[in-house]
C-alpha positions as a printed Julia matrix, in Angstrom:
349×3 Matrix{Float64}:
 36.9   64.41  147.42
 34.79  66.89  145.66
 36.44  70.07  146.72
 39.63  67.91  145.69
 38.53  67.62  142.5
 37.17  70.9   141.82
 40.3   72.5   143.17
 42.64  70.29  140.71
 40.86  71.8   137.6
 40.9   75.24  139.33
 37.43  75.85  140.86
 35.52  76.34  138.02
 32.02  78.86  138.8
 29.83  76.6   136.9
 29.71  72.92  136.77
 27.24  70.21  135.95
 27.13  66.64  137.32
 26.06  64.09  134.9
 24.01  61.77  136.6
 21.82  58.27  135.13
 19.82  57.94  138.34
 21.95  55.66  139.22
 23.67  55.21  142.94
 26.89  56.55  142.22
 25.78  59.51  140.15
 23.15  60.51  142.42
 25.44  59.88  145.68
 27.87  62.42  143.84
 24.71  64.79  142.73
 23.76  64.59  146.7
 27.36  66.1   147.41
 27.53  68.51  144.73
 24.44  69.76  145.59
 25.28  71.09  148.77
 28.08  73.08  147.93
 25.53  74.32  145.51
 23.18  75.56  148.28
 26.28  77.14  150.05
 27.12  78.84  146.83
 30.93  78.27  146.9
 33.92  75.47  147.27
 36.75  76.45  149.8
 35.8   80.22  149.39
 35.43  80.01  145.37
 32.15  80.96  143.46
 30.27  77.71  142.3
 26.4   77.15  140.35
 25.8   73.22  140.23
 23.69  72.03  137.52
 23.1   68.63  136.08
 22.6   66.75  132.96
 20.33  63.16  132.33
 21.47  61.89  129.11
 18.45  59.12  127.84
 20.04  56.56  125.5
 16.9   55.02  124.71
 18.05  51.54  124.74
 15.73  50.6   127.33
 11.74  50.23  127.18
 10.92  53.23  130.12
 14.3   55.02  129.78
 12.55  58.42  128.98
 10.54  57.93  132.04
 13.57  57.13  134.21
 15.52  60.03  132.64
 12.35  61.91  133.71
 12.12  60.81  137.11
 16.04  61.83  137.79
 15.57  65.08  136.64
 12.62  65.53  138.91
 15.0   64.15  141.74
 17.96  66.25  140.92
 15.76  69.44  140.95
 14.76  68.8   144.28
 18.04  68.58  144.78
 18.24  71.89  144.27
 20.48  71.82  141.07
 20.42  74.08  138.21
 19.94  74.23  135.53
 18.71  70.49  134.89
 19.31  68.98  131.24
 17.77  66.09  129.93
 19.48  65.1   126.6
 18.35  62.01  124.39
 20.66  60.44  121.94
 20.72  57.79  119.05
 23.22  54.76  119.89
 24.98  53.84  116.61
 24.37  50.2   115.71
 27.25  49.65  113.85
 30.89  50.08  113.68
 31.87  49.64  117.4
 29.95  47.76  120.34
 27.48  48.79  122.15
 28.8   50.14  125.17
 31.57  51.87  123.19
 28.93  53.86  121.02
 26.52  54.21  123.84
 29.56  55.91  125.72
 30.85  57.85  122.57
 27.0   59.36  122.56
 26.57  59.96  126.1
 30.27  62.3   126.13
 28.89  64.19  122.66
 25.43  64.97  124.38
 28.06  65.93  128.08
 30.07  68.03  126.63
 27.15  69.88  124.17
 24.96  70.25  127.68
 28.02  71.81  129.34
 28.92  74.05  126.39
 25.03  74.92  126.18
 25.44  76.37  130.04
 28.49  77.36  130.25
 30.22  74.82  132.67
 33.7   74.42  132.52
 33.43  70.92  135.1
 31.42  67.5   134.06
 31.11  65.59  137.08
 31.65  61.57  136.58
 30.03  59.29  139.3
 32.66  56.89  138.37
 34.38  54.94  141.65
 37.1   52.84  142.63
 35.31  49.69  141.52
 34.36  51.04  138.35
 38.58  51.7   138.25
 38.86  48.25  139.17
 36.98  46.63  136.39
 38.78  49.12  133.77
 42.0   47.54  134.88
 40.48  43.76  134.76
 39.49  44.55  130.93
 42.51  46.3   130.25
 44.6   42.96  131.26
 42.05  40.63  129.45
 42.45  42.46  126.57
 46.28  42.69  126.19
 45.96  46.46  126.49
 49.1   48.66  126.59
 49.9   51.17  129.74
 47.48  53.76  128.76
 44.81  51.48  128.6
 45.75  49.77  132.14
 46.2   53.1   133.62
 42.68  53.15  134.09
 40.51  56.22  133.38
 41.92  59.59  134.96
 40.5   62.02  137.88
 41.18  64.39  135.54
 40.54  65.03  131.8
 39.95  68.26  129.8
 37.03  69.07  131.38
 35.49  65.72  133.04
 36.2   65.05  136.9
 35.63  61.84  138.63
 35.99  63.01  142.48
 34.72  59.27  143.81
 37.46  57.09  142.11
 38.68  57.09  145.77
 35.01  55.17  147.01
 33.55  51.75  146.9
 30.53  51.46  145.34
 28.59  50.09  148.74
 29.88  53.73  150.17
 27.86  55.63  147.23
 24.85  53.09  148.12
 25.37  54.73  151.96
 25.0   58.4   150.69
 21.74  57.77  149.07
 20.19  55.27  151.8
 21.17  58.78  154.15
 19.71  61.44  151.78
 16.72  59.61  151.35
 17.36  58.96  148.03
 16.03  56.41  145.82
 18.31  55.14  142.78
 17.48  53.54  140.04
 19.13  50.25  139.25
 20.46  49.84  135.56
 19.46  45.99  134.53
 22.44  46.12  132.09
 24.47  46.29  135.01
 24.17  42.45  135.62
 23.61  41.53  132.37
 26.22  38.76  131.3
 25.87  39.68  127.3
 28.13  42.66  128.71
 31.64  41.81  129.67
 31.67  44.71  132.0
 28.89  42.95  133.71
 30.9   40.32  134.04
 33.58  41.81  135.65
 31.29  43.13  138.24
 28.9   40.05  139.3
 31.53  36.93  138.42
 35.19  37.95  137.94
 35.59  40.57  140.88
 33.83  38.61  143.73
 35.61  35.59  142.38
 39.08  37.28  142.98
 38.35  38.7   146.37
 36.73  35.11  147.58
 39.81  33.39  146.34
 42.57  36.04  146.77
 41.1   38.13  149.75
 39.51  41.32  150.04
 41.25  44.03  148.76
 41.75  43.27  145.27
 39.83  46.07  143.94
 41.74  48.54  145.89
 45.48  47.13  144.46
 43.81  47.11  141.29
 42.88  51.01  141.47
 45.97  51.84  143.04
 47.9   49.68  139.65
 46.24  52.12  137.65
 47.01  55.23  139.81
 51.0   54.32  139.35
 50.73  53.51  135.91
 49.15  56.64  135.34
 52.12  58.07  135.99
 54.18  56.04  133.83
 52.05  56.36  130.48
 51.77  60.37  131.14
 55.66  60.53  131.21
 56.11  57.61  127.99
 53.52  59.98  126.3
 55.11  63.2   126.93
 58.74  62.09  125.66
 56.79  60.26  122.64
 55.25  63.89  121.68
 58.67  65.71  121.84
 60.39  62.79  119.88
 57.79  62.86  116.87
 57.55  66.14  117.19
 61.22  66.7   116.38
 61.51  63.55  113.71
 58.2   64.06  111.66
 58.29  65.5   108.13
 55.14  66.14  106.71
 54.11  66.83  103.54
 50.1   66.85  102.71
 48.39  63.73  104.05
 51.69  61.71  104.24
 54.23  61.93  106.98
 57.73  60.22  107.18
 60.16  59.36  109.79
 63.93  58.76  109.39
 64.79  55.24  109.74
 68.07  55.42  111.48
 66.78  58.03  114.14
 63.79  55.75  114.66
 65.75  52.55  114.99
 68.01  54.22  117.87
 64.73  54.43  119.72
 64.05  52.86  123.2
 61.49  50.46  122.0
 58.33  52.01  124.06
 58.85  55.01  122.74
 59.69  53.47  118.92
 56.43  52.3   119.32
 54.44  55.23  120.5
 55.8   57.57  118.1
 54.72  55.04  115.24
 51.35  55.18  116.46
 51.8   58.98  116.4
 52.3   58.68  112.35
 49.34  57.16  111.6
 47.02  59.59  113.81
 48.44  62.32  112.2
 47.51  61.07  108.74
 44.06  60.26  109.93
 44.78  56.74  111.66
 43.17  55.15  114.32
 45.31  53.86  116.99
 46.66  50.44  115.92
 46.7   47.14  117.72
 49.87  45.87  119.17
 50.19  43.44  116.04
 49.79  46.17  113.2
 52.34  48.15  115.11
 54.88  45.0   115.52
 54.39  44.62  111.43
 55.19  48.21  111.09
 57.77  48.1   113.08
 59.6   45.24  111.68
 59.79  47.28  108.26
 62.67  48.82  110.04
 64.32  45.5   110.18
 64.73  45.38  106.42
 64.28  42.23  106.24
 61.76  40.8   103.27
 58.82  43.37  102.59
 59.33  46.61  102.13
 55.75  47.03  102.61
 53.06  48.63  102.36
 51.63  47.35  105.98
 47.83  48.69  106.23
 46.71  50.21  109.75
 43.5   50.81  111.04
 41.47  53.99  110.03
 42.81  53.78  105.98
 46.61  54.17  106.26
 49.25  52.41  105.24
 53.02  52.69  105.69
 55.61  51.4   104.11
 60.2   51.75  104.2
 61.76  53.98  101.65
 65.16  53.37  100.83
 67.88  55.38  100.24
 67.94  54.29   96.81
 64.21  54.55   95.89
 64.35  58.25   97.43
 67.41  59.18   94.95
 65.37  57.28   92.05
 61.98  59.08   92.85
 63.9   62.5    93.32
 65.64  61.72   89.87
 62.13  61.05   88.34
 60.66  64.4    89.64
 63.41  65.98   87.91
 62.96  64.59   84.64
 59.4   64.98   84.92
 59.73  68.88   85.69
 58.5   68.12   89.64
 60.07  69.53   92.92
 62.91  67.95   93.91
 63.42  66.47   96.9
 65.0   67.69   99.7
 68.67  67.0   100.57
 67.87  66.03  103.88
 65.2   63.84  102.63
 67.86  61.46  101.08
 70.43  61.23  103.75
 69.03  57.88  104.83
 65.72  55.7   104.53
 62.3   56.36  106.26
 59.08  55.1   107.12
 56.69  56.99  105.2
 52.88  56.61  106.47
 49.98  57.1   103.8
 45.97  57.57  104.36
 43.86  56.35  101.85
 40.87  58.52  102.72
 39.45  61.25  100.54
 40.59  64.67  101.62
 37.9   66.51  103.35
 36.04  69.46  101.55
């Protein structure tokens, strides 16, 4: 699985594994580490080295994030990185910010060495229990399609594994792993997932539910990656941009499959500094193109708003930059109607 993974992102010579203590990150630092002591992957160059990132939210976590370091040295990895971060209180929850932190201080660590590989200890029930929150949550495709073996530069070569088999690895190494309490705490709907919801299903349903549920994701990762790429060469080809605003043509967009409508709305507002809206915020924007009742604006998450520009209102504004001595606008800007999406933030000095 490793040499999989490390072939898919083209054997890169220097790679770290990010590990908690934890089983499944010290199960994966077990494996990594002996390709490390042979000094190559299926005939390429590789240097393992690791990185403990200490989120402090736990009385003892520098000691833990101690302890693994000690471990993954006598492991024989290097170099070994400890790296402690502030959580954010605010804004998102607390395993969102806790994960935002713990990617900034991964991908500083592997920038700091030189690796062009982070190594997730992420596993098929981990997979499992992104699906179950994905479908709780009314998430969308990309969201359902689970997190990826591959991303930029993070690999997660025991999405394949159950959990108990990561428990194995360390029982045969010798290894002892630390056991995160937050794991099983219900204030965590994660936690959840894991001690209630998943045994639940496989008592009730039969075993095998987390592997369906991995392999759901693993198809509709397929699915989302081609939606997304037709979404990109759509808005590429529709968006006009001017400053922070950008507009699409209402009768192109209309003409849309709607999966893709909807995607290349949500494109809009990134580019003007949005965050990706909910499935509501993009139905309201959406129905602008209806023209029925409001012509808007409809606010979005992240400070934009968009609203429908008529035909008529794009003749009257272009007639009021004239007599005001402005640009005029373009022809092709009045040939029909658009949606024309706004941010609301300062520009950036």
């Amino acid at each position: 699985m490793l040499q999989d993974a490390l072939a898919s992102a083209g054997y890169p010579e220097r790679v770290l594994v990010a590990c908690s203590g934890g089983p499944d990150s010290l199960a994966l630092a077990a494996v990594a580490a002996y390709f490390a002591r042979r000094g190559h992957v299926d005939g390429h160059r590789v240097s393992v080295g690791a990185v403990v990132v200490d989120h402090q939210l736990q009385q003892g976590s520098a000691d833990v994030a101690a302890k693994t370091a000690a471990t993954l040295e006598e492991l024989g990895l290097s170099p070994v990185v400890v790296r402690t971060v502030n959580v954010a209180t605010t804004g998102v929850g607390p395993e969102a910010a806790a994960r935002d932190a713990r990617h900034a201080a991964l991908e500083s660590a592997a920038d700091d060495v030189g690796a062009a590989a982070i190594l997730l200890g992420h596993t098929l029930d981990d997979q499992a229990e992104q699906v179950l929150l994905g479908l709780a949550r009314g998430s969308g495709t990309r969201s359902l399609a689970g997190m990826r073996p591959v991303r930029d530069r993070l690999l997660r070569p025991f999405l394949g594994l159950r959990r108990a088999e990561t428990l194995e690895i360390c029982e045969v190494e010798g290894l002892e792993p630390w056991h995160d309490p937050s794991n099983k705490d219900p204030a965590f709907a994660r936690s959840r997932t894991r001690v209630e919801v998943l045994p639940l299903l496989e008592e009730k349903l039969g075993p095998g539910v987390a592997e369906s549920l991995a392999r759901t994701a693993s198809i509709l990762q397929l699915d989302a990656d081609y939606l997304e790429d037709v979404a990109n060469r759509t808005y590429e080809l529709l968006a006009q941009r001017s400053g922070m605003e950008v507009a699409l043509p209402e009768e192109e967009l209309r003409e849309l499959a709607p999966a893709i409508r909807y995607r290349v709305i949500a494109k809009a507002a990134a580019a003007v500094g949005g965050q990706q809206p909910s499935y509501q915020r993009l139905l309201a924007a959406e129905a602008l193109l209806r023209r029925r009742g409001s012509a808007g604006p409809v606010e979005l998450p992240g400070g934009v708003s968009v609203y429908r520009l008529s035909l008529a209102e794009i003749l009257t504004e272009g007639q009021l930059n004239r007599d005001a001595g402005g640009p005029r606008v373009p022809r092709e800007g009045a040939r029909c109607g658009k949606l024309v999406f706004r941010s609301h933030k300062p520009p950036q000095k």
